[in-house]
Structures are given as C-alpha cells and as structure tokens.
Z-matrix of the N, CA and C atoms (Angstrom, degrees):
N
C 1 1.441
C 2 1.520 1 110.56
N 3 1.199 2 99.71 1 -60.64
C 4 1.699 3 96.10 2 178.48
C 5 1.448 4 102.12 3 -61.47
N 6 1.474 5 151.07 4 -40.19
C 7 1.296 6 125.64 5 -176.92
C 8 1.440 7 114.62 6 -65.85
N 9 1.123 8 117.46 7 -3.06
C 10 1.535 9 115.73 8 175.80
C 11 0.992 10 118.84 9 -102.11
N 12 1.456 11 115.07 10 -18.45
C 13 1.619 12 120.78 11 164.52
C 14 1.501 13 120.33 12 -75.58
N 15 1.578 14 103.19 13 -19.97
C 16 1.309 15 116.22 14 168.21
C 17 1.748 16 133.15 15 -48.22
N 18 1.648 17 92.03 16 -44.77
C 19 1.651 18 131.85 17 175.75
C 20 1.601 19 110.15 18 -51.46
N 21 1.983 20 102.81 19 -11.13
C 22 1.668 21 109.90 20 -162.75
C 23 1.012 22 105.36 21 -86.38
N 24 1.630 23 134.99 22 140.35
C 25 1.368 24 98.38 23 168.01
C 26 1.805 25 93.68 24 -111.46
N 27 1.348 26 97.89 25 161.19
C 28 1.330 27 124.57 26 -155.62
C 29 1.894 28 118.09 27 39.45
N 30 1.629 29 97.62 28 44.89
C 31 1.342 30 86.52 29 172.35
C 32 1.590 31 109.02 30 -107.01
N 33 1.676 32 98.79 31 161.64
C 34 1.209 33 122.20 32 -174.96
C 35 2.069 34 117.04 33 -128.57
N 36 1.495 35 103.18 34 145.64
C 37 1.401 36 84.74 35 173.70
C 38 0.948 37 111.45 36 -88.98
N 39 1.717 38 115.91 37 140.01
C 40 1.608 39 147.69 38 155.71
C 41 1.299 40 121.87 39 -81.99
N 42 1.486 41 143.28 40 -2.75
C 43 0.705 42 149.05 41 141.87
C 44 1.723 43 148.61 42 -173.91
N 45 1.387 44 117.53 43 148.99
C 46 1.469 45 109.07 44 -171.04
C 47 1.550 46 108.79 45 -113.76
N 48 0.760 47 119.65 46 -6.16
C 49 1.636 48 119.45 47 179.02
C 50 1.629 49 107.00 48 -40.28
N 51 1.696 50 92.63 49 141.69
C 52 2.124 51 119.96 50 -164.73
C 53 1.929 52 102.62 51 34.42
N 54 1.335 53 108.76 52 33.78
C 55 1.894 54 105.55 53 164.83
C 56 1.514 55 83.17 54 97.63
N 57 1.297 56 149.93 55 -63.65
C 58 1.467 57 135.66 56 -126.89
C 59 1.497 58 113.88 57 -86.53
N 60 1.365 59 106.26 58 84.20
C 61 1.933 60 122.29 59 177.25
C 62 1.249 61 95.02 60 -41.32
N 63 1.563 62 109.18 61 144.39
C 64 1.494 63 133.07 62 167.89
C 65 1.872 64 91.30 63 -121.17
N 66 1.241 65 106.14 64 154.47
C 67 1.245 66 131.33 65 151.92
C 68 1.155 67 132.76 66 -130.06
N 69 1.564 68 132.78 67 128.54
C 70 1.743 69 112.46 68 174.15
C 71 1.630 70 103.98 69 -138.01
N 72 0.844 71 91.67 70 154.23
C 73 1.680 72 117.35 71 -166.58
C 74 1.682 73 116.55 72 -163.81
N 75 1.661 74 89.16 73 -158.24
C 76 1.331 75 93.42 74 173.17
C 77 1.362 76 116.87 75 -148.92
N 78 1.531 77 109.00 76 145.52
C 79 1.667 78 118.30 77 174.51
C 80 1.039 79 122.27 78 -130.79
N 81 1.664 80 128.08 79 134.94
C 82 1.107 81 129.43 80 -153.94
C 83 0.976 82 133.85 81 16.17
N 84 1.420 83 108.71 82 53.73
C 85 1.592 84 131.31 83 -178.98
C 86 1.596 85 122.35 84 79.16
N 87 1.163 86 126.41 85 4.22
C 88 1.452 87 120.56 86 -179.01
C 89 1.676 88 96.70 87 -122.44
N 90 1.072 89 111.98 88 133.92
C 91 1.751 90 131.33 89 153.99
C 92 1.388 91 89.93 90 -32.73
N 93 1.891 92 108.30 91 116.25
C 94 1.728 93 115.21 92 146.98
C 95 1.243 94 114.17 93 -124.50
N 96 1.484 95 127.59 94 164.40
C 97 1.631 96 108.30 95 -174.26
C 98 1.858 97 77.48 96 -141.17
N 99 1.044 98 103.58 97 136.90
C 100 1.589 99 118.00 98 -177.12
C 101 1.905 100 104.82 99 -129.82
N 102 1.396 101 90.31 100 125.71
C 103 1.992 102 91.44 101 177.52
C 104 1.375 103 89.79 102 -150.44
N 105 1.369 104 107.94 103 -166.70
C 106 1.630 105 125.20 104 -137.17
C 107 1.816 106 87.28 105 -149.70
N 108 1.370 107 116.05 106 123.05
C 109 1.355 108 133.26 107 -173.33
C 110 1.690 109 116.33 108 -93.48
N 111 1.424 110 104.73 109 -25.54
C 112 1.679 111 102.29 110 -167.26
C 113 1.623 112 126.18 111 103.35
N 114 0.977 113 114.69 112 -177.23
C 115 1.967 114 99.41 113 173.19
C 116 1.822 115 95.24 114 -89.29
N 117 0.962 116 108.66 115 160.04
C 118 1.922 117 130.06 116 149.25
C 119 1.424 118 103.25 117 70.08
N 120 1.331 119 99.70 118 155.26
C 121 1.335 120 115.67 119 179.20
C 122 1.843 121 126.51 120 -33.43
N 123 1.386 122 116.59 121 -32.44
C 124 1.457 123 115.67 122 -162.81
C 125 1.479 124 90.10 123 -80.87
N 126 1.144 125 117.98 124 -11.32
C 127 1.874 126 107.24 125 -145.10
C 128 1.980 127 75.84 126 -104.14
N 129 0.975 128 112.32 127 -50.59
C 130 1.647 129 108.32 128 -171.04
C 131 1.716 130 108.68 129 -65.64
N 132 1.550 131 125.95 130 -24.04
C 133 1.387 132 129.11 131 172.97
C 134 1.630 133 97.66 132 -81.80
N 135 1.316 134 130.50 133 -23.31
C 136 1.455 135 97.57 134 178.36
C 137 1.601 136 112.65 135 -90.43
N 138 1.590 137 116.67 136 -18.04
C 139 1.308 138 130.60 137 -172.08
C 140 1.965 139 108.75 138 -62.14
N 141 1.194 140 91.46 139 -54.99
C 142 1.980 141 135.28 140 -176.26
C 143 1.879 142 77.83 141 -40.85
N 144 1.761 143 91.52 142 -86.36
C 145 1.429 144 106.94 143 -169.29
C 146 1.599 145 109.55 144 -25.38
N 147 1.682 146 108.11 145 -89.57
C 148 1.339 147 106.22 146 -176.29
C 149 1.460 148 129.01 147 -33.21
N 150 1.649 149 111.85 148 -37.50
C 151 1.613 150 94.21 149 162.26
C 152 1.007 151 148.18 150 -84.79
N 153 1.894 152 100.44 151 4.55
C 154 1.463 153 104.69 152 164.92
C 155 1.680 154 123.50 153 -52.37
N 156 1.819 155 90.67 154 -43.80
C 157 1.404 156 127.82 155 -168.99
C 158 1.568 157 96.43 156 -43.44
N 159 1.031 158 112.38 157 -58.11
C 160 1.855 159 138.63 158 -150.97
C 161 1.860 160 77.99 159 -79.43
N 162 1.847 161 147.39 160 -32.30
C 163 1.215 162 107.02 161 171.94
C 164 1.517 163 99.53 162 132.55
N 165 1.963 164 116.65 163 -14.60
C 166 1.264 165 136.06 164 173.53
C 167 1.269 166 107.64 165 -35.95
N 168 1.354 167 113.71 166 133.09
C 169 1.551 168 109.29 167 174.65
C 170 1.328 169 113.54 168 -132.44
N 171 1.444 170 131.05 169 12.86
C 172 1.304 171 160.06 170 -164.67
C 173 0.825 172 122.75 171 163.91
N 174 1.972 173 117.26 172 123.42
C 175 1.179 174 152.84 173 -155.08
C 176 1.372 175 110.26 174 -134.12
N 177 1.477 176 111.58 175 115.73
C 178 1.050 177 121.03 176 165.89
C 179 1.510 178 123.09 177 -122.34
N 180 1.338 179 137.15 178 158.91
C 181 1.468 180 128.65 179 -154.15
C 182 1.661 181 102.43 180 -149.91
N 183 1.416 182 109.20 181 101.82
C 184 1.075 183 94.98 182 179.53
C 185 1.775 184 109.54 183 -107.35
N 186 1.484 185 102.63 184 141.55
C 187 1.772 186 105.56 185 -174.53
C 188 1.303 187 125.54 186 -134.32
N 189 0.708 188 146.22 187 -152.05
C 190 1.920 189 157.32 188 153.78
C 191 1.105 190 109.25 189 -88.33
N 192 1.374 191 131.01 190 10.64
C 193 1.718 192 128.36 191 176.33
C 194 1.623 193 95.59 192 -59.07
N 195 1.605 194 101.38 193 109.23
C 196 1.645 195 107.95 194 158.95
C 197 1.507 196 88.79 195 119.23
N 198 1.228 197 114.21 196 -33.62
C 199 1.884 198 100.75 197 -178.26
C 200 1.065 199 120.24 198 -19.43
N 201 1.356 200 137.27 199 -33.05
C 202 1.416 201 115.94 200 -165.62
C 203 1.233 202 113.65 201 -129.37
N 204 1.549 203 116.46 202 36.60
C 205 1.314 204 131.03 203 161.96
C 206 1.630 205 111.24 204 -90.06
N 207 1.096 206 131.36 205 134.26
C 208 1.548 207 137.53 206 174.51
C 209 1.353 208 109.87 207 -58.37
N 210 1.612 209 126.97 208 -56.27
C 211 1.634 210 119.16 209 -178.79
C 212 1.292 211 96.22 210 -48.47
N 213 1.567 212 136.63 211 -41.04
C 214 1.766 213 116.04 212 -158.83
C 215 1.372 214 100.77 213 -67.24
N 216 1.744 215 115.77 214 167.44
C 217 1.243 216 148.13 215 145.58
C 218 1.232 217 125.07 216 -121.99
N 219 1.452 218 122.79 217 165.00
C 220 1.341 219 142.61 218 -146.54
C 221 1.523 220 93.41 219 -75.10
N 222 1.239 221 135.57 220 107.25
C 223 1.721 222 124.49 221 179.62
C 224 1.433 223 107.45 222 94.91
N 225 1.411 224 115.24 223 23.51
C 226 1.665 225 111.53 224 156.23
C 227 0.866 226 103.92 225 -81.72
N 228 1.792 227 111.37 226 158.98
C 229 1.634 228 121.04 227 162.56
C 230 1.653 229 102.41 228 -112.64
N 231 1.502 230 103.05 229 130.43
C 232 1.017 231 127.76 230 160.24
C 233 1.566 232 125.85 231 -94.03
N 234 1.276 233 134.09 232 123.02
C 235 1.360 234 147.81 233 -172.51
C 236 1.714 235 112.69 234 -105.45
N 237 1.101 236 111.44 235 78.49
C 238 1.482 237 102.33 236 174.88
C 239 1.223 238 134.53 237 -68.90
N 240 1.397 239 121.64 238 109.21
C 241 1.729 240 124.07 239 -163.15
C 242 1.634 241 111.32 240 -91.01
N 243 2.262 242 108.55 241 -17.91
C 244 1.351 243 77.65 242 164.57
C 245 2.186 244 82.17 243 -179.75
N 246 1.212 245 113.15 244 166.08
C 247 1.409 246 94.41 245 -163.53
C 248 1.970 247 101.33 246 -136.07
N 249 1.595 248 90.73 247 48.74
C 250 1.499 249 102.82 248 163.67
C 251 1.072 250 131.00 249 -50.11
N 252 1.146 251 116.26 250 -169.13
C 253 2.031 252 102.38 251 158.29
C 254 1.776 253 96.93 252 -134.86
C-alpha cells in the first residue's frame, strides 16, 4: 500500500480509521486516492461504500487473485469474467 501511495505525487495520508490507510494525491495529473480494504467481502463493502460517499467514480482493486498459480508473475493482470466453480 504504501509503495503505491508512493507512485502519488504530492500525496498524503487522509486517513487511518479500523487499520485501512487511505492516500490521495495525484497521478498523471488527475486526483487518485488509493487505500487498503482488509480481507473479505464486508471489509471491501464498507471501504467501496464510503468512497462512493466521499464522490468515487472509479474503482479499481488491485489483489493476489491468481497468486498461487505457477503460469502467473509478479505484475500480471488478471481480468475476472466470472467466479463460478
């Protein structure tokens, strides 16, 4: 988290409330605010939520989806089309 907040320029943290760092700044010229949700679903619906609140208009989530498959590497993008079984 913090190395990605790093990526900000002139960003600062806005907040720590229940552990989950926010950062906001800016990248390549547009206002981004990057924070950290927790494990499982409740913790990412209250994170999601509140930044709707705050005005978010695009959400992106980056995770370990695929970590422990052998074809991946460190800085693939994975696109999930659907999470059946």
């Amino acid at each position: 988290m913090v190395q990605l907040a790093g990526l900000l320029k002139k960003g600062r943290l806005v907040n720590e409330n229940r552990g989950f760092l926010t950062y906001t700044g800016e990248y390549d010229g547009k206002s981004v605010t990057v924070g950290c949700h927790g494990i499982g679903g409740p913790s990412v619906a209250i994170v999601v939520e509140e930044l709707v609140m705050l005005g978010a208009r695009a959400i992106v989530r980056l995770g370990s989806c695929g970590g422990l498959l052998k074809p991946m590497r460190v800085g693939d993008m994975v696109i999930v089309t659907n999470a059946g079984y």
